[in-house]
N, C-alpha and C positions, 0 to 999 in steps of 0.2 A: 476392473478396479481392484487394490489389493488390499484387504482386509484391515491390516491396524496401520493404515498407511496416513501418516499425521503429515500434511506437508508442511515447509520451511516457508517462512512469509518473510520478507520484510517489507517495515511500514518507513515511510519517511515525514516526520511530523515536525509539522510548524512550531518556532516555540511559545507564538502564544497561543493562539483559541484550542488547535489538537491537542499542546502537549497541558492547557488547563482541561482539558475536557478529559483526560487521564488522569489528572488528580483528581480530579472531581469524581471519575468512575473509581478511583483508588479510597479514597473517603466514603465511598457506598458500599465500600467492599464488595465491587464486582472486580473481576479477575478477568485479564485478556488468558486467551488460551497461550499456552507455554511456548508454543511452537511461531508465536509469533515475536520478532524479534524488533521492537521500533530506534527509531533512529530519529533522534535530534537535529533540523536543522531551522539557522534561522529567519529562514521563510522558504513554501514551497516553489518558487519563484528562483529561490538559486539552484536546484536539484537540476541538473542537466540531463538530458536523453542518455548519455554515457552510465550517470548513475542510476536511471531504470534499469537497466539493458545488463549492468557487468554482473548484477547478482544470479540473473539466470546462467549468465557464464561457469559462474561458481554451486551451480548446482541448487540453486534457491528455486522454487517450484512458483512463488509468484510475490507480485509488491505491489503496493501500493500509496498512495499517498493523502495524506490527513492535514488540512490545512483549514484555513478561516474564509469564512462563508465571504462574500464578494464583497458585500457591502462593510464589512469591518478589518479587513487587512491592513494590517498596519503601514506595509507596504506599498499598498494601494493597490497594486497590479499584482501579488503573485501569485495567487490560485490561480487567475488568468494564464499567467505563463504558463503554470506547473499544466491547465487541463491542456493546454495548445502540444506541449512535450511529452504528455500521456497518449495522445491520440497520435501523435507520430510516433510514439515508441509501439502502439498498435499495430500500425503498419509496419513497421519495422520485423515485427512477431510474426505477420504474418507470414512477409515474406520470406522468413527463414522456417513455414512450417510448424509454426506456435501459435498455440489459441490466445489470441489476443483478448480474451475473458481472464488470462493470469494477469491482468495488470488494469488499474484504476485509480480512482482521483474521488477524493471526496472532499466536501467542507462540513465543519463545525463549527457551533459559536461555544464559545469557553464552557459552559456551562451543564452539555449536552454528554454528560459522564456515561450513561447508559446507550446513548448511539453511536458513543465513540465504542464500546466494547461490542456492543452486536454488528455493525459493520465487521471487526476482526473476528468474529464468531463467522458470519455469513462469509467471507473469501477464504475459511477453511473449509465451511460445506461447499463452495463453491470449488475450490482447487479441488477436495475429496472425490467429486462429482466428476471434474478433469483426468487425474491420476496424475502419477508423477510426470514430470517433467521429461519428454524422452533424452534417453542418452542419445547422443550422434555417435555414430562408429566413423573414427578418423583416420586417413588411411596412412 
């Protein structure tokens, strides 16, 4: 593991209960840590396996995703979809030789501003724990 090695996250967050549970964490003046990068979208439900998958392309160390708890999605279905696209983007990971612990799916109900930041706090310790992302040598 290398010493001040701060991995790259992105989050992909719903815009309603994840991305109220960030102003809500924003209003308590809790602080996501800097190196995590979240992304707006609006519902986890339309986030495709493509957009798991391309940030580790680009060198991203791990993602995740931050959506509303089952019973309140406005959507109705798309945490549903989003956990069904995480768990094959696992597979995915693995079989290309990637700890499928860089990548995850959470729910929030709006209000949850301190779970919404120590979830992003714990997949930095958890990436930290991992290390970087290996490079592939291409030939």
């Amino acid at each position: 593991m290398e010493k001040n090695y701060d991995p790259k996250i992105i989050a992909f967050c719903c815009s309603n209960c994840a991305s109220s549970a960030a102003d809500v964490s924003h209003r308590m003046k809790k602080t996501l840590p800097e190196n995590v990068k979240l992304v707006q979208v609006p519902c986890t439900g339309r986030v495709e396996i493509l957009h798991l998958l391309k940030p580790f392309e680009n060198g991203v160390d791990g993602v995740y995703v931050a959506g509303c708890q089952e019973d309140s999605c406005q959507y109705i279905s798309g945490i549903i979809k989003a956990r069904k696209r995480v768990e094959h983007a696992k597979k995915i990971l693995s079989e290309l030789d990637i700890e499928p612990e860089r990548i995850d799916v959470f729910s929030f109900s709006a209000a949850r501003g301190q779970e919404f930041v120590d979830i992003a706090c714990d997949m930095v310790e958890r990436l930290k724990t991992l290390g970087p992302l290996p490079k592939k040598n291409n030939p």
